[in-house]
C-alpha atoms as a printed R data frame, in Angstrom:
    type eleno elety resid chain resno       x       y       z
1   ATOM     1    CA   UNK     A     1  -6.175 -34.981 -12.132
2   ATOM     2    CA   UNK     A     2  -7.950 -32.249 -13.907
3   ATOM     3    CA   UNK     A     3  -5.629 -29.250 -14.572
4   ATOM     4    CA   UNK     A     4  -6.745 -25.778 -12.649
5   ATOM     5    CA   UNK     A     5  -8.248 -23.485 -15.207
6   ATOM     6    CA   UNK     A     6  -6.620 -20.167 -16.337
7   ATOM     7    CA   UNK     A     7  -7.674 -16.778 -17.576
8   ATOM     8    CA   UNK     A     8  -5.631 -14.950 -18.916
9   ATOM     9    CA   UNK     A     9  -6.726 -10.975 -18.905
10  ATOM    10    CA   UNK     A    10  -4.326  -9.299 -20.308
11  ATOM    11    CA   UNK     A    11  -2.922 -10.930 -23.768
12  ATOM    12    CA   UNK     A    12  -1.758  -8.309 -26.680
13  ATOM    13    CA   UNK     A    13  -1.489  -9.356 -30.199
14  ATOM    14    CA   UNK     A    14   0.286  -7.216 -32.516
15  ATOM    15    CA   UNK     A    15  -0.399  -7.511 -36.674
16  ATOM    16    CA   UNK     A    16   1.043  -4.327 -38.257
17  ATOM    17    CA   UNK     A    17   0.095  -5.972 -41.695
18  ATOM    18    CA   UNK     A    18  -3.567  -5.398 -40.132
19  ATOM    19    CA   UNK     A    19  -3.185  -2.162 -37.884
20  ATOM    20    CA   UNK     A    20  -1.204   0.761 -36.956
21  ATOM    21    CA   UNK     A    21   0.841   1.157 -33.798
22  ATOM    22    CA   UNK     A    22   2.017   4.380 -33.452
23  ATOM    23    CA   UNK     A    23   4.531   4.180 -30.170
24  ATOM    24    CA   UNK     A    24   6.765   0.910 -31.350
25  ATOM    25    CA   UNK     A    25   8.803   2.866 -33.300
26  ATOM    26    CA   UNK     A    26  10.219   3.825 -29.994
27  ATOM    27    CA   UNK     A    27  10.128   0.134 -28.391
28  ATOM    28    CA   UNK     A    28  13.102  -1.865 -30.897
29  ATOM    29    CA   UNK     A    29  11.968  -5.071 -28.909
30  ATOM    30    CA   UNK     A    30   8.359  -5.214 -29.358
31  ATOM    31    CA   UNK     A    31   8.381  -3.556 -32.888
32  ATOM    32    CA   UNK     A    32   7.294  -6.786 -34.730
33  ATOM    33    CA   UNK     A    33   4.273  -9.086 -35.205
34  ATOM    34    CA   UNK     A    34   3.265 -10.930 -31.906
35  ATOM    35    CA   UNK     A    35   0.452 -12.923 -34.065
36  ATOM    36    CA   UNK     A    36  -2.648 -15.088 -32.194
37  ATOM    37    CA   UNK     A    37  -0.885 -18.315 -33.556
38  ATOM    38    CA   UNK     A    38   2.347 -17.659 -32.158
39  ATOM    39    CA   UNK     A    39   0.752 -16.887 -28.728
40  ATOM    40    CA   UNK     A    40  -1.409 -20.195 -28.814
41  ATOM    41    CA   UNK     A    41   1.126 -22.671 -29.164
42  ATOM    42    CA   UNK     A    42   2.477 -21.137 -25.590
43  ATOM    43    CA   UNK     A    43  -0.374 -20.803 -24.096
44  ATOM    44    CA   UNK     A    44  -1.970 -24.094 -24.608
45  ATOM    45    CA   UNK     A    45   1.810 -25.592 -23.518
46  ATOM    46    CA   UNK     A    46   1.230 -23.863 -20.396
47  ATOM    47    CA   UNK     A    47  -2.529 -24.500 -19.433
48  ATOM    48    CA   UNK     A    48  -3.880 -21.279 -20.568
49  ATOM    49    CA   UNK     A    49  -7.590 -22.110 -20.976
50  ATOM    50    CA   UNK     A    50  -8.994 -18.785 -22.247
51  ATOM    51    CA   UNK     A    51  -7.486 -15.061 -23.118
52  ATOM    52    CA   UNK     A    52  -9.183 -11.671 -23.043
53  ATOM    53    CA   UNK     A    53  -7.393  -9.417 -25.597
54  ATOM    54    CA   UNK     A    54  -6.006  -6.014 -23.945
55  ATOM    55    CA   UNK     A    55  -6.120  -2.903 -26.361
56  ATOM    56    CA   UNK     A    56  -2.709  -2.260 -27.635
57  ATOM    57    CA   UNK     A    57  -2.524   1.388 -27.869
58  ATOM    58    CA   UNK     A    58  -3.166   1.526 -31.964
59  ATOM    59    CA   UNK     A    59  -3.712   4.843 -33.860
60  ATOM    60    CA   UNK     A    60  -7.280   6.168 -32.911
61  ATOM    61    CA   UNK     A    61  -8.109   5.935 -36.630
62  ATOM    62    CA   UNK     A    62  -7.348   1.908 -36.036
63  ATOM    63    CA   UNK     A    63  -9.383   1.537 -32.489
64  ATOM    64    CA   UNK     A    64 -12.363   0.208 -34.420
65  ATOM    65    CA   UNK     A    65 -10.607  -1.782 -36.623
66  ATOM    66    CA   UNK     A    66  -8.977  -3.623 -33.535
67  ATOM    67    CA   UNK     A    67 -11.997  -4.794 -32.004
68  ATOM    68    CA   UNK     A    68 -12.832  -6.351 -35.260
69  ATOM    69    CA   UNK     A    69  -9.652  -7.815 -36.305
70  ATOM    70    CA   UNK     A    70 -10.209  -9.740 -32.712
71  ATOM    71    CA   UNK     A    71 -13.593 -10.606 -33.311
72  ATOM    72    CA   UNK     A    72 -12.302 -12.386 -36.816
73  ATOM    73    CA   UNK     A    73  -9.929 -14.471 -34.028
74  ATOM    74    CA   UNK     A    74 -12.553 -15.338 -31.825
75  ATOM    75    CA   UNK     A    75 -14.773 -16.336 -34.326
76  ATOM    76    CA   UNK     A    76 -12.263 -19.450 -34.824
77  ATOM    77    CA   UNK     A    77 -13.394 -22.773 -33.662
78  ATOM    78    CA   UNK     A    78 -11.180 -23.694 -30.831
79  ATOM    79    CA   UNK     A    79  -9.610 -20.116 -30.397
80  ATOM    80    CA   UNK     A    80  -8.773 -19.011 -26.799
81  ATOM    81    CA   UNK     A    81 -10.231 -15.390 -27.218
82  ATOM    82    CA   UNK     A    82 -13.473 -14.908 -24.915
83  ATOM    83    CA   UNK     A    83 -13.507 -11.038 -24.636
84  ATOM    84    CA   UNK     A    84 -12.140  -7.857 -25.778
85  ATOM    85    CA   UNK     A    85 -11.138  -4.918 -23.862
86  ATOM    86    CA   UNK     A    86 -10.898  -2.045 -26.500
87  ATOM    87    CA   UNK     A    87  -9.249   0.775 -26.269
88  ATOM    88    CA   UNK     A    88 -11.517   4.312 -26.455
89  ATOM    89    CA   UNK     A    89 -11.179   8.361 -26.069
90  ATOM    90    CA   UNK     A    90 -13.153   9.538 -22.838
91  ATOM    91    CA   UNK     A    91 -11.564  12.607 -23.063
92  ATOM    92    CA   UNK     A    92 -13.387  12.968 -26.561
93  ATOM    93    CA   UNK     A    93 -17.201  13.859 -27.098
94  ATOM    94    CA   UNK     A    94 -17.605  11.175 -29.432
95  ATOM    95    CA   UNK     A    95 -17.581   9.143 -26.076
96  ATOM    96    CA   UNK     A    96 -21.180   8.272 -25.565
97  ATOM    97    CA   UNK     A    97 -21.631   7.239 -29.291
98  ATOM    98    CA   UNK     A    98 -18.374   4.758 -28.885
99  ATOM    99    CA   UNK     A    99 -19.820   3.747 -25.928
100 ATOM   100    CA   UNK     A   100 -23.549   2.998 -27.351
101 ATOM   101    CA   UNK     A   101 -21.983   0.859 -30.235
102 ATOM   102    CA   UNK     A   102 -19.806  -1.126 -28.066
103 ATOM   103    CA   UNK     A   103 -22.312  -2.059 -25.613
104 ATOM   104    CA   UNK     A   104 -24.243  -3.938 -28.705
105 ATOM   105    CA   UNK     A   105 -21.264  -6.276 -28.871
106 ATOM   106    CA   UNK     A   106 -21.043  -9.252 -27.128
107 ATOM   107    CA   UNK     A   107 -16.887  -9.632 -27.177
108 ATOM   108    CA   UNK     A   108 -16.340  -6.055 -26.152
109 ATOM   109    CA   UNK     A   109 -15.781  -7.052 -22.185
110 ATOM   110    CA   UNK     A   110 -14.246  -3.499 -21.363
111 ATOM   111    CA   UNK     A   111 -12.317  -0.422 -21.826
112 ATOM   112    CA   UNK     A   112  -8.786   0.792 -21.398
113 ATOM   113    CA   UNK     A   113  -7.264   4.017 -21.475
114 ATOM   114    CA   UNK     A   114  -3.399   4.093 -21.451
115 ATOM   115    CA   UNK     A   115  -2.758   6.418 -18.959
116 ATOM   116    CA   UNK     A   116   1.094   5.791 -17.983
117 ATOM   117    CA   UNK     A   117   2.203   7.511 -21.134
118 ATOM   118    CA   UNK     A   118   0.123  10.285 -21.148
119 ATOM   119    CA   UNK     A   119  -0.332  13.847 -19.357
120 ATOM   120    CA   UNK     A   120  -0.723  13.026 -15.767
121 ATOM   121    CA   UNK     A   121  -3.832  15.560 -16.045
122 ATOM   122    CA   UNK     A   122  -5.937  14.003 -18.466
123 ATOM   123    CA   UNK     A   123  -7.844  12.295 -15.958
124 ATOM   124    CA   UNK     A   124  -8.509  15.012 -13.666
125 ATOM   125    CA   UNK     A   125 -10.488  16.257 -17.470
126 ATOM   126    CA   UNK     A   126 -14.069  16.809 -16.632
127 ATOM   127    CA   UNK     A   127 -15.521  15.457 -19.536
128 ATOM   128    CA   UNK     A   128 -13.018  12.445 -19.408
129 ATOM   129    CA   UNK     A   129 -14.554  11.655 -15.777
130 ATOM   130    CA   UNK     A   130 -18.076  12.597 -17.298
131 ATOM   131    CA   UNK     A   131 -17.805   9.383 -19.572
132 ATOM   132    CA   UNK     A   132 -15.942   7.298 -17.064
133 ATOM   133    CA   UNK     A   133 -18.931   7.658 -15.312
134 ATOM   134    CA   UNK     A   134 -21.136   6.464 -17.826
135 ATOM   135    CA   UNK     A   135 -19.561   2.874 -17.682
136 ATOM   136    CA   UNK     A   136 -21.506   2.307 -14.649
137 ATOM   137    CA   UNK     A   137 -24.452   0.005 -14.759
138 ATOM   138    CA   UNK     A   138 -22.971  -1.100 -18.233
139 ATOM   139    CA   UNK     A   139 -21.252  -4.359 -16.982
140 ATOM   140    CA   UNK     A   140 -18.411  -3.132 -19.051
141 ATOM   141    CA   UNK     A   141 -14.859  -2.209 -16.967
142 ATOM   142    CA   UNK     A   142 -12.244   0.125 -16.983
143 ATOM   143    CA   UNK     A   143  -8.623  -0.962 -16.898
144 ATOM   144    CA   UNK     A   144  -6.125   1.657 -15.333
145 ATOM   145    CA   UNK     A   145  -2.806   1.337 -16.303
146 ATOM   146    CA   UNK     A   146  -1.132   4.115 -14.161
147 ATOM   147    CA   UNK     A   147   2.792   4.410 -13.116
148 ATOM   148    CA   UNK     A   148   2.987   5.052  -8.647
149 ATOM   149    CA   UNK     A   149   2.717   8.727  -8.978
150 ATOM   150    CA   UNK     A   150  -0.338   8.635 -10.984
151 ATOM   151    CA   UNK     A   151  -1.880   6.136  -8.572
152 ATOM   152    CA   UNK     A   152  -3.671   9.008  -6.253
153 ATOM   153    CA   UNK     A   153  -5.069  10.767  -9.873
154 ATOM   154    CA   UNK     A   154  -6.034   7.179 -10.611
155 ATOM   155    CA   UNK     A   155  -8.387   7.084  -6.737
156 ATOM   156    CA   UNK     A   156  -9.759  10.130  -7.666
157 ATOM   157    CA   UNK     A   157 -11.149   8.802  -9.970
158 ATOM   158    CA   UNK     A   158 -12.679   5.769  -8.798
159 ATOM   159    CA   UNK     A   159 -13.925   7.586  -6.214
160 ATOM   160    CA   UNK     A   160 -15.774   9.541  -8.606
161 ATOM   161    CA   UNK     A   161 -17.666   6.516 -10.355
162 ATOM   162    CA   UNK     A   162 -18.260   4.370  -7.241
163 ATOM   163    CA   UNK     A   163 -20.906   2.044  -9.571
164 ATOM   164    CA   UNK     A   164 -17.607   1.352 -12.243
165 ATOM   165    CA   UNK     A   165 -15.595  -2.006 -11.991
166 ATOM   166    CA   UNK     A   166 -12.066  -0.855 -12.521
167 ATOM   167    CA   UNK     A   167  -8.696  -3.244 -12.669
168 ATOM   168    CA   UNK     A   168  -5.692  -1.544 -11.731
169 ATOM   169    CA   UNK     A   169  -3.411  -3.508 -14.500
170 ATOM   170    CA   UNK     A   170   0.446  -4.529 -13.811
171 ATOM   171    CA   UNK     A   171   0.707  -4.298  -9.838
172 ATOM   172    CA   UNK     A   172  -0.054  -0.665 -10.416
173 ATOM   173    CA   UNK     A   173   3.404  -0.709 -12.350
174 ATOM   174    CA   UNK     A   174   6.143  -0.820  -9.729
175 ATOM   175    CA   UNK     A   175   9.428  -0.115 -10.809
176 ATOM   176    CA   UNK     A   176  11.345  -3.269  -9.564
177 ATOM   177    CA   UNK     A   177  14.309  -2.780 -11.268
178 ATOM   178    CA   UNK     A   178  15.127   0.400  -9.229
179 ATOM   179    CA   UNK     A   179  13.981  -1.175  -6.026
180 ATOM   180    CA   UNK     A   180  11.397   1.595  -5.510
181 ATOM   181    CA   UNK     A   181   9.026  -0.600  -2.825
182 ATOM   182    CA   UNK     A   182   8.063   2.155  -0.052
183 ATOM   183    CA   UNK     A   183   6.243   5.044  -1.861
184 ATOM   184    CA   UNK     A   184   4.460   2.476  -4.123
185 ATOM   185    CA   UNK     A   185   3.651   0.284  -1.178
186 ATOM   186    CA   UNK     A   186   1.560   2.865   0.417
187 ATOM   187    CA   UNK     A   187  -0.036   4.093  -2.886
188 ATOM   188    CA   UNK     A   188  -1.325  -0.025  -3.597
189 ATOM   189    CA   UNK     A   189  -2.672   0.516   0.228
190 ATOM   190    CA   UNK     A   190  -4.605   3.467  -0.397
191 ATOM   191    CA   UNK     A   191  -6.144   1.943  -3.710
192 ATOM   192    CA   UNK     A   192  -7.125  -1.407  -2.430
193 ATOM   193    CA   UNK     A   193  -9.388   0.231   0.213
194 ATOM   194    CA   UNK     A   194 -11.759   1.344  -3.357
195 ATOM   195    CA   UNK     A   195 -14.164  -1.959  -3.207
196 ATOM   196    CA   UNK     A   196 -15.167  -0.971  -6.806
197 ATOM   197    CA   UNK     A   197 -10.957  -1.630  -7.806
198 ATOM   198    CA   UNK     A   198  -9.334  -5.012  -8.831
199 ATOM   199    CA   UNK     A   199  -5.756  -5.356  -8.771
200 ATOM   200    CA   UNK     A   200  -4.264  -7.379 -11.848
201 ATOM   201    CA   UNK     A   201  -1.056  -9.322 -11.112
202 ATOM   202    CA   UNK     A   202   0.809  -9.236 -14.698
203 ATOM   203    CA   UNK     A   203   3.579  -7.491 -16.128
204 ATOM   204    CA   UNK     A   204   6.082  -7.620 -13.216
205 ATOM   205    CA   UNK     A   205   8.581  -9.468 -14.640
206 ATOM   206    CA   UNK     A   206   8.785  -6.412 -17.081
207 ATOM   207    CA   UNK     A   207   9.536  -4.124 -14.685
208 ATOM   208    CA   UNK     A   208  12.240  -6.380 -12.937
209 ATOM   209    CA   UNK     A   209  15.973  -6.329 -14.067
210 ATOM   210    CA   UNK     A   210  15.874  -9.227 -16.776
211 ATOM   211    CA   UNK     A   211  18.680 -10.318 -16.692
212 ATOM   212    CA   UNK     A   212  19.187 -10.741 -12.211
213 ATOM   213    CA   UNK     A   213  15.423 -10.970 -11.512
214 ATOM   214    CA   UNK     A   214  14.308 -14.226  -9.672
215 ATOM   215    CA   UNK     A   215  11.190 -15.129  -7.245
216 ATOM   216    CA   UNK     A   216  12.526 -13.423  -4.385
217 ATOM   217    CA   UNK     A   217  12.978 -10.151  -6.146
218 ATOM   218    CA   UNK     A   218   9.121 -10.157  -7.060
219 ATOM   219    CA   UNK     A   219   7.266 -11.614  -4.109
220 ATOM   220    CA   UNK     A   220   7.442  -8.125  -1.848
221 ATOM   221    CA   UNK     A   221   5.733  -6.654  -4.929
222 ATOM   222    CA   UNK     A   222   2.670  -9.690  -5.601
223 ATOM   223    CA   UNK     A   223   2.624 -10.204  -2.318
224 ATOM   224    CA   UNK     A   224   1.650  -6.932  -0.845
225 ATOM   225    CA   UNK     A   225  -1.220  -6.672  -3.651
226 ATOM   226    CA   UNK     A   226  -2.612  -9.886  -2.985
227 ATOM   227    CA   UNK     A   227  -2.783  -8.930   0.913
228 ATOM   228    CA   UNK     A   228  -3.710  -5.176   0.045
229 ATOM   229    CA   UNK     A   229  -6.882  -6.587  -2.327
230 ATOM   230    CA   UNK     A   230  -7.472 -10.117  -0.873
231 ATOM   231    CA   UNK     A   231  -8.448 -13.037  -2.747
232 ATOM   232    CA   UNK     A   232 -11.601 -11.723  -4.268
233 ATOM   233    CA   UNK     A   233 -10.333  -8.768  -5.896
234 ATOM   234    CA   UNK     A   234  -7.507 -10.538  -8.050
235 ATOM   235    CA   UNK     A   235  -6.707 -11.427 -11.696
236 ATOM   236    CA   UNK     A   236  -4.481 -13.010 -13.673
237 ATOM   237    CA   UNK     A   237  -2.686 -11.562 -16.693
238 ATOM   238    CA   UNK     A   238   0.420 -12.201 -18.798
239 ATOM   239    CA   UNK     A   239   1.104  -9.352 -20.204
240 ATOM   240    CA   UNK     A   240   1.907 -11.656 -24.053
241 ATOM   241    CA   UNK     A   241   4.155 -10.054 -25.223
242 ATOM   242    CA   UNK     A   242   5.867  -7.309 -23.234
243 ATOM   243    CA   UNK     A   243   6.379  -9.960 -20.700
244 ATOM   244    CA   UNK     A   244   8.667 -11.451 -22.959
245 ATOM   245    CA   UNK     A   245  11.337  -8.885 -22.058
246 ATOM   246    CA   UNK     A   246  11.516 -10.716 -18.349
247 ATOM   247    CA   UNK     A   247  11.876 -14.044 -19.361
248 ATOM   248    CA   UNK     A   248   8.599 -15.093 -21.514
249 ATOM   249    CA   UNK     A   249   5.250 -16.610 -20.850
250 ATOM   250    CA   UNK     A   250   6.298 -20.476 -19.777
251 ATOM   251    CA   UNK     A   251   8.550 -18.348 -17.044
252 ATOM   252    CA   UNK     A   252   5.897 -15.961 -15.615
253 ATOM   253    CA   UNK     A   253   3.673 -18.590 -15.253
254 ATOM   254    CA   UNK     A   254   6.307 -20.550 -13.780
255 ATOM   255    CA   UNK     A   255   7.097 -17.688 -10.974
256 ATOM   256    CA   UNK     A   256   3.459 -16.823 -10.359
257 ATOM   257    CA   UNK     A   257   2.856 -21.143  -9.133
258 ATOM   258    CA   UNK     A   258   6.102 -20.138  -6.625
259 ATOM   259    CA   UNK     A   259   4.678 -17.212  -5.223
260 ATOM   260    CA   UNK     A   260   1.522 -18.783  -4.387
261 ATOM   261    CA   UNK     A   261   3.051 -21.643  -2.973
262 ATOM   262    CA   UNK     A   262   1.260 -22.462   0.003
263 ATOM   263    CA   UNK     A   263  -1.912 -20.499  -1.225
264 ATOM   264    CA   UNK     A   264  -5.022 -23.074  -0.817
265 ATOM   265    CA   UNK     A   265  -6.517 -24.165  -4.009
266 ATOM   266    CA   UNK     A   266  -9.565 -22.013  -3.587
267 ATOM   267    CA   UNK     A   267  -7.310 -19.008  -3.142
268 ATOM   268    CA   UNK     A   268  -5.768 -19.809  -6.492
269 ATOM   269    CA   UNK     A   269  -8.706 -20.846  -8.588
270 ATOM   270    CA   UNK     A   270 -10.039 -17.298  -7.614
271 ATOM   271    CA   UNK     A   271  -7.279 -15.375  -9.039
272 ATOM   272    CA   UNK     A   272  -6.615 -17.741 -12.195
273 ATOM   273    CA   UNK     A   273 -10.480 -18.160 -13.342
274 ATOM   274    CA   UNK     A   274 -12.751 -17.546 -10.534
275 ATOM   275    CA   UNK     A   275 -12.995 -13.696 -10.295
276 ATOM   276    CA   UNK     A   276 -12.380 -13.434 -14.050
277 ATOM   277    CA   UNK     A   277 -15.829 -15.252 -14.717
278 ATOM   278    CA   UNK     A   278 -17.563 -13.027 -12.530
279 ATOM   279    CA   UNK     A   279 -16.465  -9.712 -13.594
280 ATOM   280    CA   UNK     A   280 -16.478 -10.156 -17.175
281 ATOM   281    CA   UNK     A   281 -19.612 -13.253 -17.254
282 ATOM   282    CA   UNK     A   282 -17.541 -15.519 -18.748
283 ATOM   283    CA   UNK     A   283 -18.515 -19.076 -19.632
């Protein structure tokens, strides 16, 4: 029996021999290396066939460098890396420059902004929605990675570049250790009605009490996305390595198989592979 392919769309590898990381001086449990090697071993333990690497929020002087220190990993033989999403500045006028140089690169699969960390009105800049806008036709994505109160910002935006993919990362970052299901509930509604969003189920376990979480406490959560989106507008991410603060990659992957227990195997090859080839033309 042939194992199920899976994507993983959201891996972040950390080298500050190699690159500068401004915000871990504030996160004690992350602030080390998390190097490609170190993430391979797991993933090819767990069936992880291919990995798009997710930005990691490096000094802007470093955001170039990034994209190439990936591009040295993917130029491996064997290496899991099939795509990039970089990190960029659409609130800068540099944008459209960024933007014409990335396009020329064949690993650069997408964008990402961090948004959940930042002023809630940066978005809502016009010449950050300017360049959003400018994504469209490209092929190239936009990942959102917004807290529940930042979610309706977040639509406004969509709905102002209806021709740009976006993926709404983490479950639209629910805060599951406080139990806070009702206000975000409604927000993941409201989203999912955008055809031109994608929800991404990672990071949960992060956002879970790590020490008490189990299935039960995340299915309300994954469950209401997967409804709220349907099977065609789904992803699969790990979130490598902040997810190791709820338990690690073998265990996520573990409690993403029990909440799709009783999916059909179509159901799931479309959120581990299926949609992830499409969107970003993978091979």
């Amino acid at each position: 029996m042939t194992a199920m392919p899976l994507i993983d769309t959201h891996l972040h590898l950390i080298d500050q021999s190699a690159l500068s990381y401004p915000w871990l001086s504030g996160t004690e449990a992350l602030n080390r290396n998390f190097l490609y090697e170190k993430y391979a071993l797991q993933a090819h333990r767990v069936g992880i066939t291919h990995a798009l690497h997710m930005e990691v929020d490096v000094a802007p002087t470093d955001i170039q460098a990034e994209t190439d220190y990936i591009a040295s990993l993917a130029k491996r033989s064997g290496n899991l890396i099939a795509g990039a999403i970089s990190a960029c500045r659409p609130e800068q006028h540099g944008f459209a420059a960024f933007l014409e140089r990335q396009q020329i690169n064949p690993l650069v699969k997408g964008f990402r902004r961090v948004l959940h960390v930042m002023p809630d009105e940066l978005s809502e800049q016009p010449l950050f929605r300017e360049n959003i806008r400018k994504l469209g036709g490209t092929g190239l994505t936009f990942d959102l990675c917004v807290l529940p109160r930042q979610i309706d910002k977040a639509i406004a935006l969509v709905d102002l570049a209806p021709d740009v993919q976006f993926i709404l990362d983490h479950c639209g970052v629910p805060d599951i250790k406080a139990g806070a299901l009702d206000e975000w509930r409604g927000k993941i509604s409201h989203i999912a009605k955008r055809p031109n969003v994608t929800a991404k189920i990672s990071g949960v376990v992060a956002y879970a009490d790590a020490e008490t979480w189990r299935v039960e406490t995340l299915e309300p959560y994954v469950h209401h996305v997967i409804e709220s989106f349907g099977w065609d507008r789904l992803v699969w991410g790990s979130d490598w390595p902040v997810c190791t603060l709820g338990g690690g990659l073998a265990t996520w992957i573990a409690a993403t198989h029990a909440l799709l227990s009783g999916c059909s195997e179509d159901e799931k090859t479309k959120l581990f592979s299926g949609n992830a080839r499409r969107i970003w033309n993978l091979n």
